[in-house]
N, C-alpha and C positions, 0 to 999 in steps of 0.2 A: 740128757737135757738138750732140746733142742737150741740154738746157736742165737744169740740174740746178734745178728752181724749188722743189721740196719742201727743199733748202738754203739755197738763195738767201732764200727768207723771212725765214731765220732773220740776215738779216748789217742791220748797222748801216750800215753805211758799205763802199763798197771801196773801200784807201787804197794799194793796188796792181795796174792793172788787168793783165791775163793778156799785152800787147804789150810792155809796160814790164818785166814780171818777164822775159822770153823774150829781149829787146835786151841788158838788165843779163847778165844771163845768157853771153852770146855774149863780150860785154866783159869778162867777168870769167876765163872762159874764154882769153883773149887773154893776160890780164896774169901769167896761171898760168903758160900757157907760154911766155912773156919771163921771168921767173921763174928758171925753173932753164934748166942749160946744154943744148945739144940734145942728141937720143936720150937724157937722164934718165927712169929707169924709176918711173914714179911711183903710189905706193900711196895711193889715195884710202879712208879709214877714213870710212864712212856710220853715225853717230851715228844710230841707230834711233829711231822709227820716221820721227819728224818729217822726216828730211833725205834719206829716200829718193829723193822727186821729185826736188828740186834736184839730185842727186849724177847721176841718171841724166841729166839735162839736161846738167848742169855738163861731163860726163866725155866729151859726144860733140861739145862745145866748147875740149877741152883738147889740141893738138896736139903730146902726146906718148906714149909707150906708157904705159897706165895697167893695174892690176889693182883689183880692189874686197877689201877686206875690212870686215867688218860689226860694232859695238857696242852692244850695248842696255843702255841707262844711264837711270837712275829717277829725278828727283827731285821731280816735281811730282804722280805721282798723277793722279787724279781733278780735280785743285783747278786753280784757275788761275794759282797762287803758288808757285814753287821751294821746297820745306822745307829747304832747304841741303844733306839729308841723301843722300848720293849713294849708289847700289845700282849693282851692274855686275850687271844681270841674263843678257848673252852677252857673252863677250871675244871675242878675235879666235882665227881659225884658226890664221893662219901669224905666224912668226918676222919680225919689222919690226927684226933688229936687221943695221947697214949699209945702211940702207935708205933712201929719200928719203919721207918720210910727208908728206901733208895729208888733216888730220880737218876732213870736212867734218857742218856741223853748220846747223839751219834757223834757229836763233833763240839769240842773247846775249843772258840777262836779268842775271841779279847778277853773272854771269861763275863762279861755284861751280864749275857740274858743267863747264866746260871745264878750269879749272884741276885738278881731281882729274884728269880725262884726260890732261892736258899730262903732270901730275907723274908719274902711272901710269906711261906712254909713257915717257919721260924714261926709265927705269932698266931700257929694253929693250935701249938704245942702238942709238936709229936712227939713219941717218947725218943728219938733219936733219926736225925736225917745224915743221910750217906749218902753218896755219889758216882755214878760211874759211867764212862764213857767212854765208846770205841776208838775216838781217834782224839787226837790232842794236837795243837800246833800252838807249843808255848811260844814260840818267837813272837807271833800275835796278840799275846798276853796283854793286857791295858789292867785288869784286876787280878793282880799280882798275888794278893790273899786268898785267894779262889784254889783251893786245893782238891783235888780230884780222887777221891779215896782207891780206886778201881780202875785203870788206864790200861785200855785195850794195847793202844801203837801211838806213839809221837810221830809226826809226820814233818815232811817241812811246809812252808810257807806256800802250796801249792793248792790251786781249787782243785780241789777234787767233788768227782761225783760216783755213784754204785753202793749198794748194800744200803739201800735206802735213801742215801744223800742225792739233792738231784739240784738240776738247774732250771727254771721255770719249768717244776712237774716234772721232768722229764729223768730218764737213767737211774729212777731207783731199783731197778727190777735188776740191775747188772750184779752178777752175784761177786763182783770183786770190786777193789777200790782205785777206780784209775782217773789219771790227772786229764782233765776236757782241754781237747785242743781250743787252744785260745781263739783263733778264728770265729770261735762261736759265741763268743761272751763279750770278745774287745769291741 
């Protein structure tokens, strides 16, 4: 693979290297489908943009039949900080109701914009909604109820960007997860 070094510059620390996200990955994978009963058809919901990598990894780790459908939900902006305020900027195509759903998503911070999603969902009436996400930073936690069925890595309280997460647009393509020198954000 060629050296993404004009990114790389930019990282503080990598506090997830790219073998470690790829094994979790496979593991988590596993636990999905132990999870539900065999041949369950399972509708993976990719929380835009951040959680595309992981879903596409996730889903060719998941040994059952899967479909995707796609969300793009707003709450941070530009900024490095959740504003609580949540926007559905695409909902979904198809009808999730009888359905087995897991919304997959890259990163828990206050737990907000999961929970608007949970509750959205909720009043579709799918047959059963799951959860799972690559990275967690409970210390950030604000919706304490917000339980995560499927948790990649707890992290700490640090902005991270790579493996999809980025900071305006930029550093999703970094195939690991490392903390952006602050120089660029403060």
């Amino acid at each position: 693979m060629e050296s993404l070094e004009y990114l790389e510059k930019d990282i503080k620390e990598i506090i997830i290297d790219e073998e470690t996200l790829q094994a979790r990955i496979k593991e988590l994978g596993k636990e999905i489908t132990e999870s539900y009963p065999e041949g369950t058809e399972l509708i993976l919901i990719c929380i835009l943009r951040g959680a595309m990598i992981y879903m596409a990894d996730l889903a060719r780790c998941i040994n059952l039949p899967v479909s995707f459908d796609f969300m793009d939900v707003s709450s941070y902006g530009d900024s490095t900080e959740s504003s609580g305020n949540v926007r559905i900027i695409k909902d979904l195509d198809d009808s999730i109701e009888n359905k087995d759903v897991l919304i997959v998503e890259d990163i828990i911070d206050t737990g907000l914009t999961l929970k608007h999603i949970i509750n959205m969902l909720e009043t579709r009436n799918p047959a059963s909604i799951k959860t799972t996400t690559l990275l967690d930073k409970p210390d950030r936690r604000e919706m304490k109820q917000v339980e995560v069925d499927f948790n990649g890595f707890e992290i700490p309280d640090k902005f991270v960007v790579g493996y999809g997460l980025d900071f305006a647009e930029k550093y999703r393509n970094l195939p690991f997860i490392g903390v952006l020198k602050e120089s660029l954000y403060s």
